[in-house]
C-alpha positions in Angstrom: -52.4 -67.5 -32.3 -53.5 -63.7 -31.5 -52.2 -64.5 -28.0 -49.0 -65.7 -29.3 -48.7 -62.8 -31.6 -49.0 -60.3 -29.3 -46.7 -62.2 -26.5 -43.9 -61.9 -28.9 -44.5 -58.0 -29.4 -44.6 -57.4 -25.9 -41.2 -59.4 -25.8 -39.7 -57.7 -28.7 -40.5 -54.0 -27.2 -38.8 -55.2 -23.7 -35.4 -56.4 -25.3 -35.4 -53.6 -27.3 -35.7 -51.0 -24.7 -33.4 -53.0 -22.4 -30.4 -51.6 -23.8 -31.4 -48.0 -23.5 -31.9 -48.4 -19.4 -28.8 -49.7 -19.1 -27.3 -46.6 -21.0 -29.3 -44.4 -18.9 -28.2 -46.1 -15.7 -24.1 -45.8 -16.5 -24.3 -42.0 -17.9 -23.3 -39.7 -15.4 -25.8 -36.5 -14.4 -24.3 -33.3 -16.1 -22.5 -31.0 -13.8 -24.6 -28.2 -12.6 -23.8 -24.6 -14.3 -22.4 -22.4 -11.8 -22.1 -18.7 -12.4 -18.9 -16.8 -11.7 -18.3 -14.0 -9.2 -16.9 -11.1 -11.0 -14.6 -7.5 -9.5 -15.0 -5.6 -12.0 -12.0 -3.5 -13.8 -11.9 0.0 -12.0 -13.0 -1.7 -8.3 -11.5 0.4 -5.7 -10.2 -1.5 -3.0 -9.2 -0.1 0.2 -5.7 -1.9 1.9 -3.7 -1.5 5.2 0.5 -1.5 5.1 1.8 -4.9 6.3 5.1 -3.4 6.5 7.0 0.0 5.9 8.9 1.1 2.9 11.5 3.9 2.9 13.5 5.6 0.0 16.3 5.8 2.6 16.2 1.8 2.6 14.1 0.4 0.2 15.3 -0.6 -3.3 14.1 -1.4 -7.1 12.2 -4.7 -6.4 11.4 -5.1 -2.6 8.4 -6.6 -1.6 5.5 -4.8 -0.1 2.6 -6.3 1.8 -1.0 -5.3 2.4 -4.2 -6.6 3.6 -7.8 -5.4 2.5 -9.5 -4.0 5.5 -13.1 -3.6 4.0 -15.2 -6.0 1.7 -15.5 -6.3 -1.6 -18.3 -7.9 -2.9 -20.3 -9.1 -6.0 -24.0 -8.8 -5.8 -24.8 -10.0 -2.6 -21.8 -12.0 -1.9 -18.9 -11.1 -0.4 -16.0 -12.4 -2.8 -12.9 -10.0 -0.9 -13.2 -10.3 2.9 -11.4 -8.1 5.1 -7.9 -10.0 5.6 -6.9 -10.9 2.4 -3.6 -10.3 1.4 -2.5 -8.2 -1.5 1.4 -8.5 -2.6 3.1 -5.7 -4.5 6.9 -4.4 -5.6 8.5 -1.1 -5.1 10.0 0.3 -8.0 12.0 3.5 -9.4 13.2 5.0 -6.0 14.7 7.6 -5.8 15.9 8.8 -3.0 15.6 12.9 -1.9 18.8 15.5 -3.0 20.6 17.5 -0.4 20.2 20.6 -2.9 16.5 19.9 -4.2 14.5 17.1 -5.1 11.7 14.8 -3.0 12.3 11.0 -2.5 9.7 9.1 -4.6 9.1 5.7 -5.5 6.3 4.1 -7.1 4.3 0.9 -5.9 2.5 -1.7 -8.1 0.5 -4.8 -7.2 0.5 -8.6 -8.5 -1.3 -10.6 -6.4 -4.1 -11.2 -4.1 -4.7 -13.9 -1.6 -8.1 -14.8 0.1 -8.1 -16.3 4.0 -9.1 -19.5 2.4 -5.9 -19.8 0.1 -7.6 -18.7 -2.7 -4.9 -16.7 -5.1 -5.2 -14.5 -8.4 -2.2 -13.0 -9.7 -3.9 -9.2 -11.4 -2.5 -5.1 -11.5 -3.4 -2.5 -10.2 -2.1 0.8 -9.2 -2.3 3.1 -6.4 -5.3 5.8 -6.3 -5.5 7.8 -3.0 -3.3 8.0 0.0 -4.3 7.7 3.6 -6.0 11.5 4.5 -3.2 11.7 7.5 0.2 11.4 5.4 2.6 14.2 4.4 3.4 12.4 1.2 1.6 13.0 -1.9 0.4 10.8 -4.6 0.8 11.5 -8.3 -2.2 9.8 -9.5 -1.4 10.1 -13.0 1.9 8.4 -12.7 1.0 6.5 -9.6 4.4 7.6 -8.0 4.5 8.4 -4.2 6.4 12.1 -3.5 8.0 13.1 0.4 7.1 16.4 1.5 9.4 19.2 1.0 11.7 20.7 3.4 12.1 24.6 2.3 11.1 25.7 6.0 13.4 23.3 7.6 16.1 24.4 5.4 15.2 28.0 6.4 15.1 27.7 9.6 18.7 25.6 9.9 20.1 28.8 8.3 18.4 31.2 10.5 19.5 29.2 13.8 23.0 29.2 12.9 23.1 33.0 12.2 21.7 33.2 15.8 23.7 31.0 16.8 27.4 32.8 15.0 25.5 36.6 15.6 25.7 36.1 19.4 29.1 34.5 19.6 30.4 37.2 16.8 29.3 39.9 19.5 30.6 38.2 21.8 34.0 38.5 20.4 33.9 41.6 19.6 32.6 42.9 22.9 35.7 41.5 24.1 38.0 43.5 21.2 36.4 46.2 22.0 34.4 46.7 18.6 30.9 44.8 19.0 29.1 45.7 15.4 32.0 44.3 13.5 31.6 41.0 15.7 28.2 40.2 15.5 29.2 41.1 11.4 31.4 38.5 11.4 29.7 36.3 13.5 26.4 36.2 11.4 28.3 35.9 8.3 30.2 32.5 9.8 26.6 31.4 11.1 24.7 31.8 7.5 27.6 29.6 6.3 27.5 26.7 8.5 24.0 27.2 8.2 24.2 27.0 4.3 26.6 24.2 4.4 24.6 22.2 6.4 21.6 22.4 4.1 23.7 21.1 1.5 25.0 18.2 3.1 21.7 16.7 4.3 18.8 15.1 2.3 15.7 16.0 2.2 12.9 14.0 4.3 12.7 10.5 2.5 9.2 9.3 1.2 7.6 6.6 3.8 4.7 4.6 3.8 4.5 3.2 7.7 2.8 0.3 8.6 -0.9 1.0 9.3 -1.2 4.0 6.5 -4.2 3.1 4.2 -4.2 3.1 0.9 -6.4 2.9 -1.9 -6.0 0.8 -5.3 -7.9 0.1 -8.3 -7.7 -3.1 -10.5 -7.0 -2.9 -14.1 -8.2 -6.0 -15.1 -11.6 -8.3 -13.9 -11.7 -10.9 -11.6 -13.5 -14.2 -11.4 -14.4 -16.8 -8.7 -16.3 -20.0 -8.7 -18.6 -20.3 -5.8 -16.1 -23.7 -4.6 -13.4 -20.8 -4.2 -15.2 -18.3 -2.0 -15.5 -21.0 0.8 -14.4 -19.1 3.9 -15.6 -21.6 6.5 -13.0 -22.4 9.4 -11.2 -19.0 8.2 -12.2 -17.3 11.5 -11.2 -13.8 11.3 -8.5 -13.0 12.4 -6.6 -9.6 14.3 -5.0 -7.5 11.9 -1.0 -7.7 11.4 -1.1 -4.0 9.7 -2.2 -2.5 13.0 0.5 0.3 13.4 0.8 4.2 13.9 -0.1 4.9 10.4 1.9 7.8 8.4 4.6 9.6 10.0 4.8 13.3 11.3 5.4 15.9 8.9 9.4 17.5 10.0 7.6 20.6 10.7 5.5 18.9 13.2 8.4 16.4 14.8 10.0 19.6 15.3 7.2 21.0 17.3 5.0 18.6 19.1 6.5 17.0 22.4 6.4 13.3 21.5 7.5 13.6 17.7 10.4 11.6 15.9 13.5 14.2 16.9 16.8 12.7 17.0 15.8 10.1 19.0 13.7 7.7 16.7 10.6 7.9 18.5 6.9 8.6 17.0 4.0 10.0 17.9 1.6 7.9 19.9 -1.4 7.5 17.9 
């Protein structure tokens, strides 16, 4: 009877245990907990021009494109690599004055793309300007200023005095009265000279492909590990490679191999 008994137990415990294994066996394992990568608010991120933009060309809502040229990272891990691509849009140009005023324009920046196809949309703003450009950066405002263009006015003024002084005396040497002539001839020289100044702009603000640039996000951002998978993303040559800012005027006008009227650039 004991043996009986204590069968049935054993019996009893079994079926009654059954249904829990089966439970067990059809509930999936829970998902492991992975820990974001976070850029924090305030990263500085250093970027490369894709393309140029112009206040002599460029208007409200043109694209601009970048690519980051230096990693970011998070910890130990590298969440930015060099080659990602950072999307922006020019805004409020403005374009130089022929009597005064700079050509300004002011750049802000939406999105960013790893090499793996990764994309967050974010803001940021400009923060520092490649070291070589004559433009200046209003860090307060975040607005990109040209460079002025008093001594080139100057000296437009002053070559066409030259210029009207010696054909004035000229003249006059001929009449017979050479003061008056070189007189006159200044006078007519100081204003074309003048006149010319007020006809043409000043230099328009550029940022050439290859000028560096710094920004600074306004806002965190996260990545799951499964995002930061750059394998069979082999680096890659960079599209921004180009001459970088151009000359200052002063300088095209006095270093062999400067813009000039012809277009051209110095050979970096």
């Amino acid at each position: 009877m004991r043996s009986f008994a204590f069968a049935l137990c054993l019996g009893t415990a079994a079926v009654a245990l059954l249904p829990a294994q089966e439970v067990a066996a059809t509930t999936p394992a829970p998902a492991p907990v992975t820990t974001p990568y976070k850029v924090e608010k305030g990263t500085q991120i250093l970027l490369s021009m894709i393309n140029s933009v112009s206040t002599k060309t460029a208007a409200d809502g043109d694209r601009v494109y970048l690519e980051t040229v230096f990693p970011v990272m998070s910890g130990k891990r590298m969440v930015i690599p060099p080659g990602s691509y950072v999307a922006g849009t020019v805004i409020r140009v403005k374009r130089p004055g022929r009597v005064k005023g700079r050509g300004e324009f002011f750049l802000k920046f939406d999105s960013l793309t790893l090499p793996n196809g990764t994309t967050r949309d974010f803001r940021a703003q400009v923060t520092n300007l490649d070291g070589r450009a004559v433009e200046t950066l209003d860090k307060e405002e975040g607005k990109i200023v040209s460079e002025g263009n008093k001594g080139g006015d100057a000296k437009t003024v002053g070559e066409t005095v030259m210029v009207g002084t010696g054909v004035g005396a000229l003249g006059g040497s001929v009449g017979g009265n050479l003061g008056m002539g070189a007189g006159i001839g200044a006078a007519a020289g100081a204003a074309a000279g003048l006149l010319g100044v007020l006809l043409t702009r000043g230099p328009d603000a550029v940022l050439a492909k290859g000028t560096t640039l710094e920004m600074v996000l306004d806002r965190n951002l996260s990545f799951e590990e499964t995002e930061l998978d750059f394998a069979g993303t082999n680096g890659r040559s960079g599209f921004s490679n180009g001459g970088g800012p151009l000359p200052s005027k002063r300088m095209q006008n006095q270093v062999p191999g400067g813009r000039g009227t012809t277009g051209s650039r110095f050979p970096y």
